[in-house]
N, C-alpha and C positions, 0 to 999 in steps of 0.2 A: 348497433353500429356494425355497419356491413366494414372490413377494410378489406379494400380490395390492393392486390401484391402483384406488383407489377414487375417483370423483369423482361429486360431486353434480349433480344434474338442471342449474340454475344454470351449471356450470361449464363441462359438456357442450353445452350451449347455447352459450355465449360462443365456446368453440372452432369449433362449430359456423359461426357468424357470422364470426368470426376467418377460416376456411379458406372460406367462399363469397365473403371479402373479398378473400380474398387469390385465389381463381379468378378475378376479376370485374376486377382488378389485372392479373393474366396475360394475360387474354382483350385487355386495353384496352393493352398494352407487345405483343402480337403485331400489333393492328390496325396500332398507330403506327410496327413497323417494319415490316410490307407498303406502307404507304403511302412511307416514306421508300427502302425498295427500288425503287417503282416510279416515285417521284419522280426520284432519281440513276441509272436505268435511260433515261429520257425525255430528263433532261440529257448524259447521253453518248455518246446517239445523237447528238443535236445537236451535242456536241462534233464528234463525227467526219465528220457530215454537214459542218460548215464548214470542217474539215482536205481532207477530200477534195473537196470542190464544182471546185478547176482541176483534178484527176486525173478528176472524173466527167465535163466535159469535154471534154479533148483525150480521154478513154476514146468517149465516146460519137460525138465527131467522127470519129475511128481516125486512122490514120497508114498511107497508102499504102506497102508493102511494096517497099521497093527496094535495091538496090547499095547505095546510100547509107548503109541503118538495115543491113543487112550489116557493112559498114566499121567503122561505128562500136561496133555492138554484137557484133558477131562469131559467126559459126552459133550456139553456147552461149548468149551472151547473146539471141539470138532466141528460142532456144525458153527458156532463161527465163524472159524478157519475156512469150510467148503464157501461158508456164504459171501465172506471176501474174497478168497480168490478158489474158485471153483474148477472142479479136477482136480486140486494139488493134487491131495489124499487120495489114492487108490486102494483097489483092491488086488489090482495085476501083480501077480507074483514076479513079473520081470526086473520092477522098478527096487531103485532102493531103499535100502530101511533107512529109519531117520537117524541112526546113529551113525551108520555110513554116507547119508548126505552130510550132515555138520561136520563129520571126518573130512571129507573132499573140498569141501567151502572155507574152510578155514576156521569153522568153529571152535572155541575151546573144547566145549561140550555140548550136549542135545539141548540142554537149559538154554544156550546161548540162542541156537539155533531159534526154539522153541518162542524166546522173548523177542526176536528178528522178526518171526514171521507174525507173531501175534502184532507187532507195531506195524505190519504192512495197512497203507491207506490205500482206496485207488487212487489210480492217479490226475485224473479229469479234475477233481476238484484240486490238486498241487499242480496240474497244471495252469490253471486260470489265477489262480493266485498269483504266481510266479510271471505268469504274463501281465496283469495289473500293475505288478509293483515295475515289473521292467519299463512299460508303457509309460507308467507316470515318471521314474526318473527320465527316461529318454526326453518324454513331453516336456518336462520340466527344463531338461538344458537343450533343447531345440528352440523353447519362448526367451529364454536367457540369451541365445548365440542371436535369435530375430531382433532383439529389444536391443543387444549388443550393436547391431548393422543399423537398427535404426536411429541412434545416435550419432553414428560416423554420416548420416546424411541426413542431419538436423538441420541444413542447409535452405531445406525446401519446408514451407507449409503442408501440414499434410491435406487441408482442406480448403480450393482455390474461392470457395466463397464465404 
């Protein structure tokens, strides 16, 4: 059984309009979530640039290489320490020791200091995370605020045929 579906010039039409309506719809729900990607992108860099601003820092200051950051951090935790965040540790005799970094930063102690920088992540991956979670609640009350608008104009069929 062949059925053949016949619609009128009229009809064709409408559909027509219906489906440029609804490209036009699409095209205007992709702009708004590129904007809202690149918004919650902006925002958690930001985040992370104020999480890290004392590690960028004492990073940028270094921490003269000695006995001392030996002691406390242990061969292991050295090269740890360089392989996250690389250059701390120096060798320049210009830079400070670590008892006088944790002095200046507000540490109690070197321990404090010591247990700070060993928790340092990078931050590429606490940034992506932080922008996910921001994305998805944004996304989430941008579909609620749309779903909200589309109730106040329950008036109209959404689909003319």
């Amino acid at each position: 059984m062949n059925a053949v579906i016949t619609m009128s010039a009229t009809e064709i039409l409408e559909r027509e309009q219906y489906l440029r309506q609804l490209e036009l719809q699409c095209q205007e729900e992709r702009r708004k979530l590129r904007e809202l990607q690149k918004s919650c992108r902006i925002e958690a860099k930001e985040i992370v640039r104020q999480r890290y601003e004392r590690y960028d820092e004492i990073w940028y200051g270094r921490i003269r290489l000695t006995e001392e950051v030996y002691a406390h951090f242990g061969k292991d935790g050295v090269a740890d320490l360089q392989a996250k965040m690389p250059n701390l540790l120096t060798k320049n005799g210009n830079c400070s020791t670590i008892d006088l970094v944790a002095e200046e930063y507000g540490f109690a102690d070197v321990s404090e200091l010591v247990e700070y920088l060993q928790a340092y992540e990078p931050r590429k991956p606490l940034e992506n995370r932080i922008f996910e979670k921001l994305l998805e609640e944004k996304y989430a009350a941008m579909q609620q605020s749309s779903s909200m608008n589309m109730d106040a104009d329950s008036d109209y069929d959404e689909v003319p045929f």
